[in-house]
Residue, then its C-alpha position, 0 to 999 in steps of 0.5 A: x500500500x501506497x502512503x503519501x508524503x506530507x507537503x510542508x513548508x519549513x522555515x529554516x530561519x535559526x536552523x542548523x543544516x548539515x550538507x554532507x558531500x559538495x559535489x553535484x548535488x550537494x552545490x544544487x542543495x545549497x543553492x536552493x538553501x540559501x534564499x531561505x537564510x537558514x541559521x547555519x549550514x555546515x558543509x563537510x567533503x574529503x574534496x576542497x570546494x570546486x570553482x562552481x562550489x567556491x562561488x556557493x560560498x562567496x555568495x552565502x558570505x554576500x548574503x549574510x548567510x552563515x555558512x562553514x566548510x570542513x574538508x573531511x569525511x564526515x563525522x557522526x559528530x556531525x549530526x550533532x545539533x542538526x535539525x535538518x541533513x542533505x546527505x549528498x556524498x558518494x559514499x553509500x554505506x556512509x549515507x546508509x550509516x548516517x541516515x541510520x543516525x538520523x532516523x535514532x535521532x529523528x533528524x530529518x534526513x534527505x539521502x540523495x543516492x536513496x532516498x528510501x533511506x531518508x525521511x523526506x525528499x525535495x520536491x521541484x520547485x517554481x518560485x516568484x517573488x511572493x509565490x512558489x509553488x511545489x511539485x512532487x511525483x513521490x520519487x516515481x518520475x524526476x523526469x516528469x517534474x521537472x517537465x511540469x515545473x516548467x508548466x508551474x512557472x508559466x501558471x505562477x508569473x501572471x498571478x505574482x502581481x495579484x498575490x503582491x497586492x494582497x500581501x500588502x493589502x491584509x495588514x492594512x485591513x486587519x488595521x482597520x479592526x473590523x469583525x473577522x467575519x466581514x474580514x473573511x468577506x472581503x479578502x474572499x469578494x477580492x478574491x473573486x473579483x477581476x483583480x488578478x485579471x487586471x494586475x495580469x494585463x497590467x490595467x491599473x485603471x480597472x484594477x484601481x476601481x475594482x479596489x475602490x468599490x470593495x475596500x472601505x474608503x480609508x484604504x482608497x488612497x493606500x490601495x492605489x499607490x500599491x497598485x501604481x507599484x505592483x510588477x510582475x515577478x519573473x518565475x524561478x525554478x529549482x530542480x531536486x529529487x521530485 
């Protein structure tokens, strides 16, 4: 019997990771790591960064991202205080062995040479600036997910504008104190109405009145300057063991 993965999305801030193995795949785990500002990443491989792996660094150093690197096998003394392990090296019974550890002390693990072994595995990923948006094939096909990220990304660009407004919008209309009943009323009339239709086709004239009819007058003036300042985010995409 089949038992489905449960979708998450975790907050690495304050989190201490452990990449163990900066090849291939342990750059791409970075790299994907690091617009979410964990607290600390620890990298350890018996091989000195590449040149592609040396730019990593230099970049988690320019984004304040704290981020250290051992050049060693790894250790199960790496483990310790680790709240979430990308187990990337090419050593196999290593990985075995330290997803073992993980498993005893409930460290979520991602084994990338078998994921079996590991607790959770990183779905494809399109991402705009205030979406993003996960896609999983519960290991049966990578292939597959990443084709139909592709697809994700195109679905995601046009309502980026939409989903930057009401994230601008909401904590201007709980300031207004009004019931959350009417709260929930309004946030689901925006919801419904013509307004991701005109963010999308860049009409700040409809967008505008649309926003004047639903929304209580102190919010007018506000409303309008936030969509005189709404673009369009480029979609990003990231490809991992979907």
């Amino acid at each position: 019997m089949h038992v489905p993965s449960y979708p998450i999305f975790l907050s690495l801030e304050e989190q201490h990771i452990l990449i163990a193995g900066f090849g291939r795949v342990g750059m791409r785990k970075l790299a994907m790591l690091l617009p979410c500002r964990p607290g600390h990443v620890h990298i350890v491989d018996p091989f000195p960064p590449s040149a592609e792996g040396k730019r990593l660094l230099e970049r988690a150093r320019q984004e304040h991202v704290s981020c250290s690197f051992s050049q060693r096998n790894p250790h199960d003394a790496d483990l310790d205080g680790m709240n979430l392990v990308f187990l990337a090296g090419s050593d196999h019974e290593l990985n075995a062995h330290l997803a073992s550890l993980c498993r005893e002390r409930h460290i979520l693990c991602n084994c990338a040479d078998n994921p079996s072994l590991g607790s959770f595995h990183v779905p494809a990923v399109a991402r705009t600036p205030s979406l993003a948006a996960a896609l999983s094939t519960e290991r049966a096909s990578p292939a597959l997910a990443r084709r139909w990220k592709e697809e994700l990304c195109a679905f995601l660009e046009p309502k980026e504008a939409m989903a930057q407004l009401m994230g601008d919008l909401r904590p201007l209309i709980l300031a207004q104190n009004l019931p959350s009943d009417q709260n929930a009323k309004l946030f689901r009339a925006l919801a419904a109405s013509g307004l991701e239709q005109a963010l999308a086709s860049n009409d700040t004239g409809k967008a505008g009145h649309i926003l004047v009819s639903l929304l209580p007058p102190s919010l007018h003036e506000r409303a309008l300057a936030l969509v005189d300042s709404t673009g369009p985010g480029q979609p990003e995409s990231h490809n991992q063991d979907a």
